[in-house]
FIGU-385079 format. One record per residue (C-alpha): x, y, z; residue in three letters. Coordinates in steps of 0.001 Angstrom, whole numbers. Each point is the difference from the previous one (the first is absolute). Example, Ala and Ser with C-alpha at 12.3 -4.5 7.8 and 13.67 -1.06 7.14 Angstrom:
<nodes>
((12300, -4500, 7800), 'ALA') ((1370, 3440, -660), 'SER') 
</nodes>
This chain:
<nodes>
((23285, 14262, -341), 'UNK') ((-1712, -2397, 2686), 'UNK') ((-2585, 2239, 656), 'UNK') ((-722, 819, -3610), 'UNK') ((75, -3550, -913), 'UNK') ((-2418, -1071, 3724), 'UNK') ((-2450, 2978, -1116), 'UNK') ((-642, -1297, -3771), 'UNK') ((-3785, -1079, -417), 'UNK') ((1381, -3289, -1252), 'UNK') ((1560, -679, 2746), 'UNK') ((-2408, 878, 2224), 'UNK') ((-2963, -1765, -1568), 'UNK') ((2311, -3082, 103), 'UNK') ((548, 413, 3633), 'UNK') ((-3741, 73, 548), 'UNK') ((-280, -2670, -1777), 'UNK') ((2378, -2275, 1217), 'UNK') ((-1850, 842, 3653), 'UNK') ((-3443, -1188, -1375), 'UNK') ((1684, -2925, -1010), 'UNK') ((1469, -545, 3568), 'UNK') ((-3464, 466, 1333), 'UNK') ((-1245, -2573, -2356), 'UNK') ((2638, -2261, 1538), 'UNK') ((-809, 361, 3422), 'UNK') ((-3914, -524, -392), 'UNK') ((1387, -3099, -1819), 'UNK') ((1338, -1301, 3034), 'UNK') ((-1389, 1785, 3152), 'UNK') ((2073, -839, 2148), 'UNK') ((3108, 1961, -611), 'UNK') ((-495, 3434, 685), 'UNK') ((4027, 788, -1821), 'UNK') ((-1110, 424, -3623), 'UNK') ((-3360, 2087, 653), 'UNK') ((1695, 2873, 2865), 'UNK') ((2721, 284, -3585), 'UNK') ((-2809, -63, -2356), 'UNK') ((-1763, 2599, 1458), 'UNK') ((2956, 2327, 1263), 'UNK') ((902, -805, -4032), 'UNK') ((-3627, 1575, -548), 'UNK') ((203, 2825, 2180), 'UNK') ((3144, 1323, -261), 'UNK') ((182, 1252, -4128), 'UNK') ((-3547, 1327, 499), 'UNK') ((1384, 4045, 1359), 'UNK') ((2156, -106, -3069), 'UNK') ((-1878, -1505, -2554), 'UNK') ((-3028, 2741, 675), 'UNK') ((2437, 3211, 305), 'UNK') ((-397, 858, -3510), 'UNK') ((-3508, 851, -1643), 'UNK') ((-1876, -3263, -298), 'UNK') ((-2421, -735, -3257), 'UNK') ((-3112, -886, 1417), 'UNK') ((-907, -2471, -2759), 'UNK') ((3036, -1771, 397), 'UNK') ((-336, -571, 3286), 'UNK') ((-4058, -1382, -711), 'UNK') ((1719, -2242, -2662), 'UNK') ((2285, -1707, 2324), 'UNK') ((-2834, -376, 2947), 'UNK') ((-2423, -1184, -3240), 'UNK') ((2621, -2263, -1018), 'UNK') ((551, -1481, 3279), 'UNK') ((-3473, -518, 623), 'UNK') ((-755, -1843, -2859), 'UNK') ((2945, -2563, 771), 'UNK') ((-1819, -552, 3305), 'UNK') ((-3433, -484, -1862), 'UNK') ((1280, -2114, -2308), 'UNK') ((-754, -3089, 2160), 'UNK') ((-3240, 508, -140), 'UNK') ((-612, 623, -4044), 'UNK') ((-546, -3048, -2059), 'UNK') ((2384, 1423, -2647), 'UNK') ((3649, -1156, 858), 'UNK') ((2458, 2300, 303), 'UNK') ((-1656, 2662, -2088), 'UNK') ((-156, 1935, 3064), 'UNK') ((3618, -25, 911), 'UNK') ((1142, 1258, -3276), 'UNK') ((-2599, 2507, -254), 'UNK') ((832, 1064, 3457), 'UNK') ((4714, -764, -637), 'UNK') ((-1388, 2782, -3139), 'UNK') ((-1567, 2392, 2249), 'UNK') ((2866, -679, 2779), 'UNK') ((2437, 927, -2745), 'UNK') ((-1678, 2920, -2007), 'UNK') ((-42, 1582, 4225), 'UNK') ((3460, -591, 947), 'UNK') ((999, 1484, -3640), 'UNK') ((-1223, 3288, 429), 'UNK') ((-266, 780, 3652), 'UNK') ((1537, 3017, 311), 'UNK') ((-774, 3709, -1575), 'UNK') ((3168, 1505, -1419), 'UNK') ((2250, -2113, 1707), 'UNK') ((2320, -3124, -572), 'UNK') ((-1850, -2694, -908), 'UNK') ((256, -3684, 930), 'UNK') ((1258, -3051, -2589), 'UNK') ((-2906, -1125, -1707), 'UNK') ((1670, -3368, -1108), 'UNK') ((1189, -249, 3910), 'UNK') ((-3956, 1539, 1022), 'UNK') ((-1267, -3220, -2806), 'UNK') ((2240, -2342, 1955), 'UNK') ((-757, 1077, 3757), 'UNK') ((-3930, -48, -579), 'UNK') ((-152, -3230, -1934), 'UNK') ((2174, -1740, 3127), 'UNK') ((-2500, 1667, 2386), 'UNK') ((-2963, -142, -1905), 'UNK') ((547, -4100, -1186), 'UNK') ((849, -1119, 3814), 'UNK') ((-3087, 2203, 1332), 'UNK') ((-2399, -1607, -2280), 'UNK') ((1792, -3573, 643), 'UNK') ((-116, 616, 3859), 'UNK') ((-3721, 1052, -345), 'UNK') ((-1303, -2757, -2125), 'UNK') ((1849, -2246, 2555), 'UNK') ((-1733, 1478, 3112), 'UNK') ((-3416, 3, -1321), 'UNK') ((424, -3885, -1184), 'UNK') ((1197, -895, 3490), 'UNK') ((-2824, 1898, 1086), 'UNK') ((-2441, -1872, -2252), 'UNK') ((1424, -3670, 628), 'UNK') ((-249, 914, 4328), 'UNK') ((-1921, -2567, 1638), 'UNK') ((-1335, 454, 3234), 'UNK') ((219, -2398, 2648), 'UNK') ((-2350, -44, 3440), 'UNK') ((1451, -1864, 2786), 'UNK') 
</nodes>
């Protein structure tokens, strides 16, 4: 039953994303290496199973559209438009990503790509205001 239950998309997408989120945590504070070696073995290790089964191409351009446009959406005027458009398109992916095989929760896909998709807009926006406000001293 552990296996079944460790090999349902669900669960893997939320393992994924729980390592992106680590990741996220590390760059916030360089220094500690701890939270980005988990993040990114919590990246790595669900990808063999999660691509076993036949893999809708579109889904998977939805969630890389999806992501992207969280990332962009520092840098359009409109706020927040971008991260839902791109939570939608993070959503519609993860709810049909297989062919002809069990598919994830889309209330749990909903949840997991708004968490990922609000704090990767909210990191960005941060990062390019710190970049913005940077002064430059000559000594």
């Amino acid at each position: 039953m552990s296996i079944a239950l460790a090999s349902h998309p669900t669960i893997l997408f939320a393992t994924i994303f729980a390592g992106v989120l680590l990741i996220y945590a590390e760059a916030n504070r360089p220094g500690s290496i701890v939270p980005g070696c988990f993040g990114l073995l919590l990246v790595l290790a669900p990808l063999p199973a999660l691509l076993t089964p036949p893999v809708r191409l579109a889904s998977a351009g939805l969630l890389s559209a999806g992501f992207a446009l969280c990332v962009l959406q520092a840098w359009i005027p409109v706020r927040w438009l971008a991260t839902a458009v791109g939570v939608a398109g993070m959503s519609a992916g993860i709810a049909r990503f297989y062919d002809r095989w069990v598919q994830p929760n889309p209330i749990a896909g909903f949840l997991l790509s708004g968490i990922l998709g609000v704090t990767t807009s909210y990191l960005a926006t941060v990062a390019l205001r710190a970049r913005r406000t940077k002064r430059l001293t000559i000594h």
